[in-house]
C-alpha positions in Angstrom: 60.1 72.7 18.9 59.2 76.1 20.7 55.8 77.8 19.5 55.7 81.4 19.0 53.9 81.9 22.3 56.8 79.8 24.4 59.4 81.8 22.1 57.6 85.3 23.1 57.3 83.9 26.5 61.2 83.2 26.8 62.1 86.6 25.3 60.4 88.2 27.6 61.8 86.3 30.5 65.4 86.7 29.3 64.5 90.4 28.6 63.0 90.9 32.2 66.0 89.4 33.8 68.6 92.0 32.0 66.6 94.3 32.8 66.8 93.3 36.7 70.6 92.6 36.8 70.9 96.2 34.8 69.0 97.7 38.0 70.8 96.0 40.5 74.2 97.0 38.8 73.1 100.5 38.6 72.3 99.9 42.2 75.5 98.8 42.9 77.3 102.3 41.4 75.0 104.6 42.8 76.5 103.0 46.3 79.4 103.1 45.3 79.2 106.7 44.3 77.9 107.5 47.5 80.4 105.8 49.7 78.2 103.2 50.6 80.5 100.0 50.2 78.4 97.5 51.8 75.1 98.1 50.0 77.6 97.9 46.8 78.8 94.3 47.6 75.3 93.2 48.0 74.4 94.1 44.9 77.5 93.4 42.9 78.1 90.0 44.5 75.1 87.7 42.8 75.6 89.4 39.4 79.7 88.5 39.7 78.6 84.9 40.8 76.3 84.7 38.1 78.9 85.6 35.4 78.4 89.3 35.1 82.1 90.4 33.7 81.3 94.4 35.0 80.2 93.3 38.3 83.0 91.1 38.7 85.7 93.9 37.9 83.5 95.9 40.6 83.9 93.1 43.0 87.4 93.4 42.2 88.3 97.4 42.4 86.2 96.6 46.2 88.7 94.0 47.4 91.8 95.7 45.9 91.4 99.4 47.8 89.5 97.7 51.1 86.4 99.4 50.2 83.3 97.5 52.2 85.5 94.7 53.0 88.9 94.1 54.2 92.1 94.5 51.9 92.5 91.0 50.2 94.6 91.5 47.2 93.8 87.5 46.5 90.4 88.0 46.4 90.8 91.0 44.2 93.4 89.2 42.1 90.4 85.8 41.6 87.7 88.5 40.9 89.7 90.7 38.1 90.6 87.8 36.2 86.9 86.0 36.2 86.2 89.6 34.4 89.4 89.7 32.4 88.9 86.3 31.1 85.6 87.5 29.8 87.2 90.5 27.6 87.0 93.1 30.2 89.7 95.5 29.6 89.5 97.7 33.1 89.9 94.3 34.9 92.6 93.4 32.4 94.6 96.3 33.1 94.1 96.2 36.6 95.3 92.7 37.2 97.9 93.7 35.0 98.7 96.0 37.7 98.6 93.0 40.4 100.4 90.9 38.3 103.5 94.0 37.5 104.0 94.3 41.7 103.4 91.4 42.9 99.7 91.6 45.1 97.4 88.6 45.3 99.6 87.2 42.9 103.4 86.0 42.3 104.9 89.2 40.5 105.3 88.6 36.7 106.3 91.1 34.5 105.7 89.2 31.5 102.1 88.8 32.5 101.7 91.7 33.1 102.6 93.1 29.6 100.5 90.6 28.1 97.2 91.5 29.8 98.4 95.5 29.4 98.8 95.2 25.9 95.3 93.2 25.7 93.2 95.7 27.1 95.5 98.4 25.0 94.6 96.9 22.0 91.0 97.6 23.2 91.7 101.3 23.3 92.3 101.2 26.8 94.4 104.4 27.8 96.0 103.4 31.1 97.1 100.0 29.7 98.8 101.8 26.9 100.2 104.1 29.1 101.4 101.1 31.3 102.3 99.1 28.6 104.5 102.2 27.5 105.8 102.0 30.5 107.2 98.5 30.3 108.7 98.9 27.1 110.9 101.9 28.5 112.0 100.0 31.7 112.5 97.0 29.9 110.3 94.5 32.3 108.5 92.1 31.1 109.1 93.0 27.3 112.5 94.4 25.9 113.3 97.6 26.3 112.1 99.7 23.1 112.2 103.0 23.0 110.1 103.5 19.8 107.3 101.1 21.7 107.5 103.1 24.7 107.2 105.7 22.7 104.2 105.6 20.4 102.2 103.8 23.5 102.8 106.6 25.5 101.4 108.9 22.8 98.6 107.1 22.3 97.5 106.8 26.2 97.8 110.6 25.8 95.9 110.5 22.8 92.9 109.1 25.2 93.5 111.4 27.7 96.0 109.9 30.4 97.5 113.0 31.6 100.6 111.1 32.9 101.8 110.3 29.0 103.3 113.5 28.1 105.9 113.4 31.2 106.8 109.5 29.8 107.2 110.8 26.4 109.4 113.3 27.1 111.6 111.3 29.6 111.6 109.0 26.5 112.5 111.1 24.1 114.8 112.4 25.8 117.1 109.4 25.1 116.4 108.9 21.7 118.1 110.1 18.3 116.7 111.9 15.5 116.0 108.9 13.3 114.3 106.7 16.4 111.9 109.7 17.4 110.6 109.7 13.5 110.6 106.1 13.7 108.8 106.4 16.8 106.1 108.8 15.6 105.7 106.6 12.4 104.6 103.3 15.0 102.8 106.0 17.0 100.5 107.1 14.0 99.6 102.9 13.4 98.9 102.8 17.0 96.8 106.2 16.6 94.9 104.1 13.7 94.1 101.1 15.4 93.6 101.3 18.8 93.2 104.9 19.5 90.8 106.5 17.0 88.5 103.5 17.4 88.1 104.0 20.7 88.4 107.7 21.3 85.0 109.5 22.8 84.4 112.8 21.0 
């Protein structure tokens, strides 16, 4: 049984520690920001080994563009889905990516809607518009014009400035009744996974 010293002793060690990994990953962005790849690595590397989801989708983005290290879609692919797995939904989208062309990983549409509409559902603005995407193309999902509809509306919502061009090439090949069908699936989207999320 842990006395109140050994418990105020622990706390403070555990506290201490996230305190350190915060520095280190703020470390890690201010390199990045500066174009400084390697020193980024250094310091994203232990925290991604150690489990740290943001890291890891840092680690990730690195391998994916060739920034600091070579281009190893693999690499980028293993590292995304540590922080996906976690609940991550940049990495989520982002492997969604890998996963809807077919880098560091065998292409899979269905996949990739799956881990777009996870991170939509987390008010993630790219996935949605992604996801939108999928539903107008038919990959990975059947084609649904409403779907691709109210996603795109709400990735526009959240300020993806590629939505409104989707929405009107969509549109564009619906009738009357689906585009008020479509805004009526747009406004649950808006309620759920938009206004939640939206930063005013």
């Amino acid at each position: 049984m842990l006395t109140q010293t050994k418990l105020v002793a622990a706390v403070g060690l555990l506290l201490a520690c996230t305190l350190a990994s915060a520095a280190e990953f703020a470390k890690g962005l201010d390199a990045m920001d500066q174009g400084d790849y390697a020193t980024a690595l250094r310091e994203f590397r232990p925290l991604a080994e150690n489990g740290n989801a943001r890291a890891q989708y840092r680690m990730g983005t690195l391998y994916a563009k060739g920034l600091g290290v070579p281009r190893d879609y693999k690499q980028a692919a293993d590292w995304l889905n540590k922080a996906a797995l976690q609940g991550n939904a940049d990495a989520r989208n982002d492997l969604g990516v890998l996963y809807d062309i077919g880098r560091g990983v065998a292409a899979d549409p269905k996949e990739a809607a799956r881990l777009y509409r996870e991170a939509a559902e987390r008010g993630h603005g790219a996935a949605q518009l992604n996801l939108a995407s999928l539903y107008q193309e038919g990959r990975g999902v059947s084609r649904d014009p409403i779907e691709a509809y109210a996603w795109a509306n709400a990735a526009g919502e959240l300020g993806e400035l590629r939505a409104q061009k989707l929405l009107d090439s969509v549109a564009k090949q619906m009738t009357p009744a689906q585009i008020n069908q479509a805004q009526q699936r747009a406004d649950q989207i808006r309620q759920k996974y938009v206004l939640p999320f939206r930063q005013y």
